[in-house]
C-alpha positions in Angstrom: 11.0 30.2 17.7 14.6 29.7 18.9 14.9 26.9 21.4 16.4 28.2 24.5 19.1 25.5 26.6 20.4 25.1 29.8 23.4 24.5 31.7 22.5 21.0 31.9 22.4 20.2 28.2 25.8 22.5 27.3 27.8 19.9 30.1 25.7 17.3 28.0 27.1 18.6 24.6 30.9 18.8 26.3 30.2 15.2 27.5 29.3 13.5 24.1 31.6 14.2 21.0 29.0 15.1 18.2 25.6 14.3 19.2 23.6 16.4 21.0 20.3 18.0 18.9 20.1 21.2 20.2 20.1 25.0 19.0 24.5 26.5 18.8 23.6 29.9 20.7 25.0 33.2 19.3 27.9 33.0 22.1 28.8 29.4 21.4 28.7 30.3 17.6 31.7 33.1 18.4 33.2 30.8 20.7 34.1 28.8 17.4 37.0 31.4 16.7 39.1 29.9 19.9 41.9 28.0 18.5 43.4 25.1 20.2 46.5 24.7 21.6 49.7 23.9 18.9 50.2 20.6 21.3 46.1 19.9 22.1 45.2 16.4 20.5 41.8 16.9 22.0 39.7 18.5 19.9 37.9 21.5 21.6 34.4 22.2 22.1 34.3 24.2 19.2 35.5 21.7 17.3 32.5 19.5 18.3 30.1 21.4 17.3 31.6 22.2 14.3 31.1 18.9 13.6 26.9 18.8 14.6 27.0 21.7 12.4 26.9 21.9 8.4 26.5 18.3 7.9 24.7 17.8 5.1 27.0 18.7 2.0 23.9 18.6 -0.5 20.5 17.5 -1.3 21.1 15.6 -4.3 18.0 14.3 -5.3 14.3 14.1 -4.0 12.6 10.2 -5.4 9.2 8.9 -5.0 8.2 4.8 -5.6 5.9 4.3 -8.5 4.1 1.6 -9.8 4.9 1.1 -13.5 8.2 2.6 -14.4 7.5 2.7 -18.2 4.1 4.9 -17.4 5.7 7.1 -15.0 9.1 7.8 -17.2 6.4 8.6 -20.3 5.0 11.0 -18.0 8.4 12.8 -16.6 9.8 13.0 -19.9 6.9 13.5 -22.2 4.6 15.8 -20.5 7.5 17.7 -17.8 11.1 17.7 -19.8 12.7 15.3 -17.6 15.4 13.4 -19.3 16.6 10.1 -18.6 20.3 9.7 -16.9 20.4 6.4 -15.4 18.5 3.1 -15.7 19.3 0.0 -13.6 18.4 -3.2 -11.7 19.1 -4.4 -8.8 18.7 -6.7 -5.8 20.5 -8.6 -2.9 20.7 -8.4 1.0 22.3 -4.8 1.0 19.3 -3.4 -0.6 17.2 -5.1 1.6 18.8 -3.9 4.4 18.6 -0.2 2.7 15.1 0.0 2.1 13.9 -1.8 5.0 12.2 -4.6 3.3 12.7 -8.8 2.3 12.9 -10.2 -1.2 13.3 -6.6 -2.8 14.1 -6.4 -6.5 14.0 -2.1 -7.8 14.5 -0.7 -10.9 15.8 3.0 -10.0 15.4 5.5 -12.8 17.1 9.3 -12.3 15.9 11.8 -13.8 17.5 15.4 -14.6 15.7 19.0 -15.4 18.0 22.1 -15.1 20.2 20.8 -12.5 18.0 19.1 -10.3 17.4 15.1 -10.0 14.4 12.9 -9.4 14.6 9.5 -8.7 11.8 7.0 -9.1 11.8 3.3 -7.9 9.5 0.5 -9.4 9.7 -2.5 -6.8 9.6 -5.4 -8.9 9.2 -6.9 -5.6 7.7 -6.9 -3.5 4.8 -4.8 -4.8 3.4 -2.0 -2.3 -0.1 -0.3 -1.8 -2.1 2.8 -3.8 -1.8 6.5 -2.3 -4.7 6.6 -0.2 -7.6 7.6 -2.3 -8.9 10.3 0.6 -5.3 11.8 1.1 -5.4 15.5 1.7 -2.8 18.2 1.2 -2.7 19.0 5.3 -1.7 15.1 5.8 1.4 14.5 7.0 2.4 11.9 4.4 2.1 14.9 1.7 5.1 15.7 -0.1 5.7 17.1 -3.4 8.6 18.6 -5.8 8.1 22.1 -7.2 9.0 22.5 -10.6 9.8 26.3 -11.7 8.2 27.3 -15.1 9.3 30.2 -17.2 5.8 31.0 -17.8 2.8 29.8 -15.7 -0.2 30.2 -17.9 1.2 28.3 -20.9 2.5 25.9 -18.4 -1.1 25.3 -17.4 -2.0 25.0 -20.9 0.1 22.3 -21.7 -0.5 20.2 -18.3 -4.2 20.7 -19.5 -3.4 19.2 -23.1 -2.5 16.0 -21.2 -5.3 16.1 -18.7 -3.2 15.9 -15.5 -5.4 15.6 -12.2 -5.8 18.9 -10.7 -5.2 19.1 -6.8 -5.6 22.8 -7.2 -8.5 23.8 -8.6 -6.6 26.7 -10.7 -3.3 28.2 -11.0 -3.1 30.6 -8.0 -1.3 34.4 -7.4 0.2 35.1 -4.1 -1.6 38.6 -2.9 0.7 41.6 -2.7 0.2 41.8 0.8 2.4 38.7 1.5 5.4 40.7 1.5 7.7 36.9 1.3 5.7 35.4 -1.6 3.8 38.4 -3.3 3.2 37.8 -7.2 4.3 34.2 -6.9 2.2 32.2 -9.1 1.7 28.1 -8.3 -0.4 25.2 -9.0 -0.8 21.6 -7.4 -1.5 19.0 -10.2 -0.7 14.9 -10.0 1.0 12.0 -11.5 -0.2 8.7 -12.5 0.3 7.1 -9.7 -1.8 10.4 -7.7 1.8 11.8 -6.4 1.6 15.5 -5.8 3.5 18.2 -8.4 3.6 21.7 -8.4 4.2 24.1 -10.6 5.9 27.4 -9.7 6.8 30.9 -11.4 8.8 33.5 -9.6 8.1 36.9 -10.6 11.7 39.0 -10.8 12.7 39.7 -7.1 11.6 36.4 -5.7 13.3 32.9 -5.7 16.3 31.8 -6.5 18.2 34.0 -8.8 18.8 31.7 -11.5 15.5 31.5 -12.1 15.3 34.6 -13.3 17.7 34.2 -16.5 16.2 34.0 -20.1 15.5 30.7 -21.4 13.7 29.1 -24.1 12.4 26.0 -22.0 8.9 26.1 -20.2 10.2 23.5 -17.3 13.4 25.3 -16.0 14.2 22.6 -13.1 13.2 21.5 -9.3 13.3 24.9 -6.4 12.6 22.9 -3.6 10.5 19.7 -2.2 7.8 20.7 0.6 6.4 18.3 3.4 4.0 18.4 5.7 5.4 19.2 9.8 3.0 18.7 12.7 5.3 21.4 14.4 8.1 23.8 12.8 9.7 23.8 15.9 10.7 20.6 16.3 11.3 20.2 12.5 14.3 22.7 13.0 15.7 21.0 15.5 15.9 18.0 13.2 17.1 19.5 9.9 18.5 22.5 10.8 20.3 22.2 14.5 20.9 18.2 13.5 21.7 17.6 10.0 22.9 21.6 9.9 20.5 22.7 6.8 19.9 26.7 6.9 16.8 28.4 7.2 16.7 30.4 4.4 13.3 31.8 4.8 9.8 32.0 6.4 6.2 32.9 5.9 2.6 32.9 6.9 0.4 32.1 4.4 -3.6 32.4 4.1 -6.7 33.3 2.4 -8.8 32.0 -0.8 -5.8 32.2 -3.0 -3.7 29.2 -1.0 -7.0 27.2 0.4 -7.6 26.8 -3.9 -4.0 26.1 -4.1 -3.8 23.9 -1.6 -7.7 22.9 -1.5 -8.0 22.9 1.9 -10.6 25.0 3.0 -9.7 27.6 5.4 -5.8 26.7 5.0 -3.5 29.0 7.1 0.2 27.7 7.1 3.3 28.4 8.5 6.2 28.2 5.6 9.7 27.4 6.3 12.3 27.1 3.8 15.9 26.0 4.3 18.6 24.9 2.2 21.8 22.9 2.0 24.6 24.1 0.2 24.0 22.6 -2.9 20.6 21.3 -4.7 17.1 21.7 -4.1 15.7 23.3 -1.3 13.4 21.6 1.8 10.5 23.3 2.7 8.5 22.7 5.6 4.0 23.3 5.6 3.0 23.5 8.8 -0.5 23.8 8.4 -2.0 26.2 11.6 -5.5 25.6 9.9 -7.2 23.2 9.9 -4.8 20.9 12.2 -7.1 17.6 11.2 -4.2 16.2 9.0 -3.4 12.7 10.1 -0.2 11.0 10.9 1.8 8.6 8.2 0.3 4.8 8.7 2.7 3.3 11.0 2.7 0.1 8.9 3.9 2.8 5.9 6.9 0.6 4.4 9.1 2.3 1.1 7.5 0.1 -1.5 4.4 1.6 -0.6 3.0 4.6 -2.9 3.0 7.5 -0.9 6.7 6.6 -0.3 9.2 9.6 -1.0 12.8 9.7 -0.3 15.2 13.0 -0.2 18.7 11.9 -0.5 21.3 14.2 1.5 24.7 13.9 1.1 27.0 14.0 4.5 30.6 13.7 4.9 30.5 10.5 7.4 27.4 8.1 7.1 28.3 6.6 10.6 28.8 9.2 12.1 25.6 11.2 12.0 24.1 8.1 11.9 25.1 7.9 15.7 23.9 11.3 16.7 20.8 10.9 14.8 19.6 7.3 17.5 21.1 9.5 20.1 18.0 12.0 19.3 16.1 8.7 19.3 15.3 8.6 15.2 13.2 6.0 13.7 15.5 4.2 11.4 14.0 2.3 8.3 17.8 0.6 7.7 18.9 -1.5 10.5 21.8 0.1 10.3 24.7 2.2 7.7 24.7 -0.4 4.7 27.6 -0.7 2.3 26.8 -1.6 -1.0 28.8 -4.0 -3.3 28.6 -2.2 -6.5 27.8 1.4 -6.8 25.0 1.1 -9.3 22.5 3.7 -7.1 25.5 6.2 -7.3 26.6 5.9 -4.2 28.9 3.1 -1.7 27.4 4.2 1.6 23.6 4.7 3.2 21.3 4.6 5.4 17.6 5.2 5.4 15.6 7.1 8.5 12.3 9.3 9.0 12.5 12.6 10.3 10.0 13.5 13.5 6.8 13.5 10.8 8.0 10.1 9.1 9.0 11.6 6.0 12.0 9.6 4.8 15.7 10.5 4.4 18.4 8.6 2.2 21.7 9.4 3.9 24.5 8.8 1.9 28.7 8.8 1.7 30.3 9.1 -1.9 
């Protein structure tokens, strides 16, 4: 699917420093090798879109708003592993400006398995709305983490010793003749608040590599977070060609065994996964059937329930913060806030949606 450009838009990209969204072609890739001049103060197209390029440093944490922080950290760190690493309070007109919303008053909670982070926020106020009771997997508010176990049928067990909600109606085997995912092994349970989980297992051969090593833990940490894209396409143009994430891989992915998992009947989806350097990867379902999904409510606010957050870390804030309303993004921040303590472990933010709404926590350490 690689997006073809014309002459037009490369004298667009030469015109604006950063921030044009479009696809480097192979030949402007080499092109990067030119060197400037020892007296150039310019810097030289290359230089540019270095800069478009490889801007997100890592994906630090995926969060998610809950209702009752003292339920939902029982759950994490009772029934998944999760152990607390940060507990705090706070309020004022930066975080107002952050999230998007008046009168705000969160309690943000991280919490760490393996390597990976969580982060869950309980607005003290103003208080949001349920996950709609009707939400399916193929809507386009769905997102979930996907936590890698060492061993998928005691893992099942044990969710079943604490009664989680199914969304799956089993634990399900990729078939052998899904060369990308054969022998994986995953199931779609929920939280209190009805926030979708999966579990995953990786037979040798598949995943990431460290998966793979002996341990003694049944919850090993987070492999990636998955939303839900109207179209793949345009999804890579915003994560991979804008905020420089790399496809890492792709597949097609049908039949009884992901309809269960997903329980969507007749489910056929497009898979996408890329990665930034560092943390959890961000994988894209683009269901091809059924394409009834709906859209995210455009009254959808971040105290609201069905309200994740994947925090990226960039080099500059501003600047990608520029290209990003050059490429016409809808921005839940008015604009990059600086806040006055750094209590959410970080100075610098902003908060946007990609082109499916799904919301992004840019940040500058």
């Amino acid at each position: 699917m690689a997006i073809q450009f014309t002459q037009t838009m490369r004298r667009s990209l030469l015109s604006v420093f950063v921030f044009a969204a479009i696809v480097v072609s192979p030949q402007l890739q080499a092109d990067s090798q030119v060197r400037r001049s020892p007296d150039s103060r310019i810097p030289t197209q290359l230089a540019q879109q270095q800069t478009v390029l490889n801007t997100v440093r890592a994906v630090e944490s995926v969060g998610m708003t809950v209702s009752n922080m003292d339920r939902a950290l029982d759950f994490y760190t009772t029934v998944l592993s999760f152990q607390k690493i940060s507990d705090v309070e706070v309020l004022g007109s930066e975080y107002e400006q952050l999230q998007g919303l008046f009168g705000v008053r969160l309690r943000v909670v991280k919490l760490q398995l393996g390597e990976e982070v969580i982060e869950l926020t309980e607005y003290l106020t103003p208080k949001g709305r349920p996950i709609p009771v009707d939400s399916r997997s193929n809507d386009r508010w769905f997102q979930h983490i996907a936590i890698v176990v060492s061993d998928m049928d005691q893992a099942y067990q044990h969710l079943r010793q604490f009664k989680v909600q199914h969304a799956s109606t089993a634990p399900q085997r990729i078939p052998d003749w899904n060369k990308e995912a054969a022998g994986i092994r995953a199931f779609y349970f929920k939280d209190p608040d009805g926030h979708n989980l999966e579990i995953i297992y990786f037979p040798a051969g598949k995943g990431n590599p460290k998966w793979q090593k002996p341990s003694n833990r049944l919850f090993l940490g987070i492999d990636h977070t998955a939303i839900v894209v109207a179209n793949t396409t345009a999804s890579l143009t915003f994560y991979r060609d804008i905020l420089g994430l790399k496809l890492a891989g792709n597949s097609t992915n049908y039949g009884t065994e992901q309809a269960h998992l997903n329980n969507v009947e007749g489910a056929r989806l497009q898979i996408s996964g890329l990665r930034a350097p560092v943390g959890p990867g961000i994988e894209f379902l683009e269901y091809l059937e059924p394409r009834d999904g709906r859209s995210l409510p455009t009254d959808a606010r971040a105290n609201d329930l069905l309200h994740w957050q994947t925090t990226l870390v960039v080099n500059d804030v501003v600047a990608i913060a520029q290209q990003l309303r050059l490429n016409h993004t809808t921005f839940v921040s008015p604009t990059v806030v600086t806040l006055p303590e750094p209590a959410l472990g970080f100075r610098k933010g902003i908060l946007i949606r990609d082109p499916d709404g799904h919301s992004l926590r840019l940040i500058e350490k």
